[in-house]
C-alpha positions in Angstrom: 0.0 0.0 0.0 1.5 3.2 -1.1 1.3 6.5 0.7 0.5 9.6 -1.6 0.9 13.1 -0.3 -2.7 14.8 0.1 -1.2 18.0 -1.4 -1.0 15.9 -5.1 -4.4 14.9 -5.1 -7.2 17.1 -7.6 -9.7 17.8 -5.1 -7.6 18.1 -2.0 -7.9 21.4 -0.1 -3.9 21.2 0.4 -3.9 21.4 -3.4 -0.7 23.7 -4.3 -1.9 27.8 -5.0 -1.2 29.6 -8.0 2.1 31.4 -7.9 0.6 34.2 -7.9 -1.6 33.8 -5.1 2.0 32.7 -3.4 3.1 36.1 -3.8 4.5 37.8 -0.8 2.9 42.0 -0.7 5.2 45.0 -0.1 4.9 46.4 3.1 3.7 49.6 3.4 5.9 52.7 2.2 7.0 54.5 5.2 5.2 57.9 6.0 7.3 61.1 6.6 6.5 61.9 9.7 8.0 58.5 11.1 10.7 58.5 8.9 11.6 62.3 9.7 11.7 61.3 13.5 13.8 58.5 13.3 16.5 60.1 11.3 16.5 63.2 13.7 17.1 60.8 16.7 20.0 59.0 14.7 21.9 62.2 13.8 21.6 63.6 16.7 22.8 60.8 18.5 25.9 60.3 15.9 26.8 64.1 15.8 26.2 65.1 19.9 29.5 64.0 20.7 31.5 65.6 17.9 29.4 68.5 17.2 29.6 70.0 20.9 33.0 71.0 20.4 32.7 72.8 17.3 29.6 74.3 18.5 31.9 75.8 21.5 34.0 77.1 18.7 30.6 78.8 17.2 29.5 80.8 20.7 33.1 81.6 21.1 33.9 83.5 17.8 30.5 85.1 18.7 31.4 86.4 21.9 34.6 87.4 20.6 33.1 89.6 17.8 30.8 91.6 20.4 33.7 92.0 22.2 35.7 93.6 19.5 33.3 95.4 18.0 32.2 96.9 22.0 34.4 99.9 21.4 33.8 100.6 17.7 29.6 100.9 17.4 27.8 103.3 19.7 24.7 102.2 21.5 21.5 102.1 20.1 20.7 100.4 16.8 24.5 99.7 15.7 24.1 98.0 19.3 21.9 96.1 18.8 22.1 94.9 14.8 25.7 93.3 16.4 24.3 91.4 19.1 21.5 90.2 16.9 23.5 89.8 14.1 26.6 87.6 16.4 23.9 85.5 17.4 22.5 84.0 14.2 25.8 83.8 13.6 25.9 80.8 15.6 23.0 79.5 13.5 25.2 79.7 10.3 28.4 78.7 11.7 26.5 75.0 12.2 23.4 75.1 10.3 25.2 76.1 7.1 28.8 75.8 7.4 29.0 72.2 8.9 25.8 70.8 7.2 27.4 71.6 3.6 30.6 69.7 4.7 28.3 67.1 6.0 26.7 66.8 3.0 29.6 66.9 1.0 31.6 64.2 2.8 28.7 61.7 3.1 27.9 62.1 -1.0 31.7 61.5 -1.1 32.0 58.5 0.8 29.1 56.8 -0.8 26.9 57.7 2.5 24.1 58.7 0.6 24.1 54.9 -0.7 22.6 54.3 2.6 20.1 56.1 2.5 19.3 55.5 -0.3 18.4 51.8 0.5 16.2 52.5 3.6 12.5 52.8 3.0 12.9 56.6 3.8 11.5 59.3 2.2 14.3 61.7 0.9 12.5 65.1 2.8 13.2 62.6 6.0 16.6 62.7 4.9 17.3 65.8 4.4 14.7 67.4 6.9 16.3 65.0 9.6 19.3 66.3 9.3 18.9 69.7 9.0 17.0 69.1 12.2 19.2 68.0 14.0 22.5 70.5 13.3 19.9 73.2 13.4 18.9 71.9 17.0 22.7 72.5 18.2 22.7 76.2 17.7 20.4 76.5 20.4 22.3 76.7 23.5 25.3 78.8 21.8 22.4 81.3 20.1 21.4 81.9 24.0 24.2 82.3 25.7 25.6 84.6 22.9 22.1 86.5 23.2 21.9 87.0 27.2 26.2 88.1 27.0 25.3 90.9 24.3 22.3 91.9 26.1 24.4 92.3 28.9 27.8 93.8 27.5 26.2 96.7 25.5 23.3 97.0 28.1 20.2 96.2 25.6 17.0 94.9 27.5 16.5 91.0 27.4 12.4 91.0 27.8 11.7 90.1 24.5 14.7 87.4 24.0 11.7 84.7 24.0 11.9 85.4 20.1 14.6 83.7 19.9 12.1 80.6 19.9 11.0 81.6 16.3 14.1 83.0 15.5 16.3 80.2 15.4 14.2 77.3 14.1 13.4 79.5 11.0 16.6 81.3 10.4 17.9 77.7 11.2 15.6 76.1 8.3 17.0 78.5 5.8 20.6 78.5 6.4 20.0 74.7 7.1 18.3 74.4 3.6 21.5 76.1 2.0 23.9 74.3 3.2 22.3 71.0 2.3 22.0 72.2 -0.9 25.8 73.0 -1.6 26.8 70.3 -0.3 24.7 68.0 -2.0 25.5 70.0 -5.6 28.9 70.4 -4.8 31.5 68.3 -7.1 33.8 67.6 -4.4 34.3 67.5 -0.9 36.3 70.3 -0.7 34.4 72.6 -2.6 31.1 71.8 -0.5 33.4 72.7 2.7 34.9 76.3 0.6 30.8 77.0 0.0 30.1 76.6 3.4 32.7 78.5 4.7 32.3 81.5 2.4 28.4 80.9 3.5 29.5 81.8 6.8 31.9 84.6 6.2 28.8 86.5 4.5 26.6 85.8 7.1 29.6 87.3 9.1 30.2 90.1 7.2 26.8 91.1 6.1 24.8 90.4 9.7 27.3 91.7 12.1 28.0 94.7 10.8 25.7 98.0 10.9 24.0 98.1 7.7 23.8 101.7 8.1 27.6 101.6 7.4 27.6 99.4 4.5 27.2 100.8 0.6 24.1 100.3 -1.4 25.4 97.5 -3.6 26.4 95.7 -0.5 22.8 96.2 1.4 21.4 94.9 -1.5 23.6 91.5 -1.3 22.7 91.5 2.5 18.7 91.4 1.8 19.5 88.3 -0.7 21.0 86.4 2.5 18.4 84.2 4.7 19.9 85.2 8.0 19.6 88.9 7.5 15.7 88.7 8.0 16.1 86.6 11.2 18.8 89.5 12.1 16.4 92.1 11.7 14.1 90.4 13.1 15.8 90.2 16.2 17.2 93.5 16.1 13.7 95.1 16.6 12.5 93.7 19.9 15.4 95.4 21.5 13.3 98.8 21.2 11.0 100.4 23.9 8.2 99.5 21.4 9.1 96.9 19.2 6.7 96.9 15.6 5.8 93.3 15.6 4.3 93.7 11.8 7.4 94.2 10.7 9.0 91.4 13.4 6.6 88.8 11.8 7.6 89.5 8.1 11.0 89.1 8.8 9.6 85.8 10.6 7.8 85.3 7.3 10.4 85.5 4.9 12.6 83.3 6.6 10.0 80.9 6.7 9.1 81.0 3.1 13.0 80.9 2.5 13.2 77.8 4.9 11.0 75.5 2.5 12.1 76.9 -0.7 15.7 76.1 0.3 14.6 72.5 2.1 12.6 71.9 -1.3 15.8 72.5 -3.5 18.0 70.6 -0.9 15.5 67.6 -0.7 15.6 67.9 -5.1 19.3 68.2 -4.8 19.6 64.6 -2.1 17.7 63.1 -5.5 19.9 63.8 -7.8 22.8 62.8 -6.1 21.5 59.6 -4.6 20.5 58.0 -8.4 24.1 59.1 -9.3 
């Protein structure tokens, strides 16, 4: 008596399923939200450690500035576009400077590879990281704030601005340096972008703009950080004109997601290459 398997047999119920039936699904594509999160959390867990000294570096050059430039401006507005203008400073020196080297070294290295084979979306990418740089500035945009505030005597009520300040001058310079160093052909060039980034944000933020030529006040409006600048600058008066506090606000904004947009287009590009 032989023994047949039950799966063989025509009317069995174990009767083997069309191959397409066998077919395993996709899972489902991962949302941004999620994705954005998790990529936050891993950079700043892989950049806390290295990034806290450079970001010393950042509220020190700061300092420094006000302290030089204590005994060359008067008080009163030149007072205050320096303080305001040393602070986002911070912002640039890491949201744009070190995120275009970042950028530059990880396309470099293959990095983006990575990414590229986890089921992220590339705005989580991009978005995460600029996150997550941009959420260094913090402390080093504060301290930098209170010591100005305190060295040329300028009122700290309104420094609770800082809380729109910096995640929206932050999103713009972030969005910039993502961007150069995601389009830059090498390494070294992304790092040369970011640097002379930083130098105009320098240059072009610290400095009275009363002082500065017209062709040069015209380069400083096309900068992102000179709208968080102003924007700072005007709470430091009795009566500060919030209209014109919010458009600042509002431009940095709309220059945050036009910038994140071109980085996100740019993290494309480079990742099929």
């Amino acid at each position: 008596m032989s023994v047949v398997p039950a799966d063989v047999l025509p009317g069995s119920a174990l009767a083997v399923e069309e191959p397409a039936a066998c077919a395993a699904e996709l899972g489902p594509r991962a949302r941004l939200w999620p994705s954005l999160a998790a990529v936050y959390r891993a950079q700043l867990s892989r950049a806390r450690v290295a990034r806290i000294p450079l970001l010393f570096v950042a509220t020190f050059q700061s300092v420094g500035i006000m302290i030089l430039m204590r005994g060359v401006v008067d008080d009163g507005a030149e007072a205050q576009a320096v303080v305001a203008g040393s602070s986002v400073l911070v912002v640039a020196f890491v949201a744009l400077n070190l995120l275009a080297q970042y950028f530059g070294q990880l396309r470099a290295s293959g990095g983006l590879d990575h990414y590229a084979t986890l089921p992220v979306p590339p705005a989580a990418v991009v978005l995460g990281a600029a996150g997550a740089y941009a959420s260094f500035t913090v402390p080093g945009t504060v301290v930098t704030a209170v010591f100005g505030c305190v060295l040329f005597g300028l009122p700290m009520a309104h420094l609770w601005i800082l809380m729109a300040v910096i995640p929206l001058a932050g999103a713009a310079l972030a969005g910039l340096g993502a961007a150069l160093g995601l389009l830059a052909p090498r390494p070294e060039m992304a790092t040369l972008l970011g640097q002379l980034g930083m130098s105009a944000a320098l240059l072009l933020g610290v400095l009275p703009a009363d002082r500065m030529p017209e062709v040069v006040r015209f380069t400083r409006d096309l900068l992102p950080s000179t709208y968080g600048v102003e924007a700072f600058a005007r709470t430091f008066g009795p009566h500060p004109d919030w209209a014109f506090v919010l458009g600042d606000l509002a431009v940095c904004g709309v220059v945050g997601v036009v910038s994140l947009a071109v980085a996100t287009w740019a993290y494309r590009r480079a990742a099929v290459r």
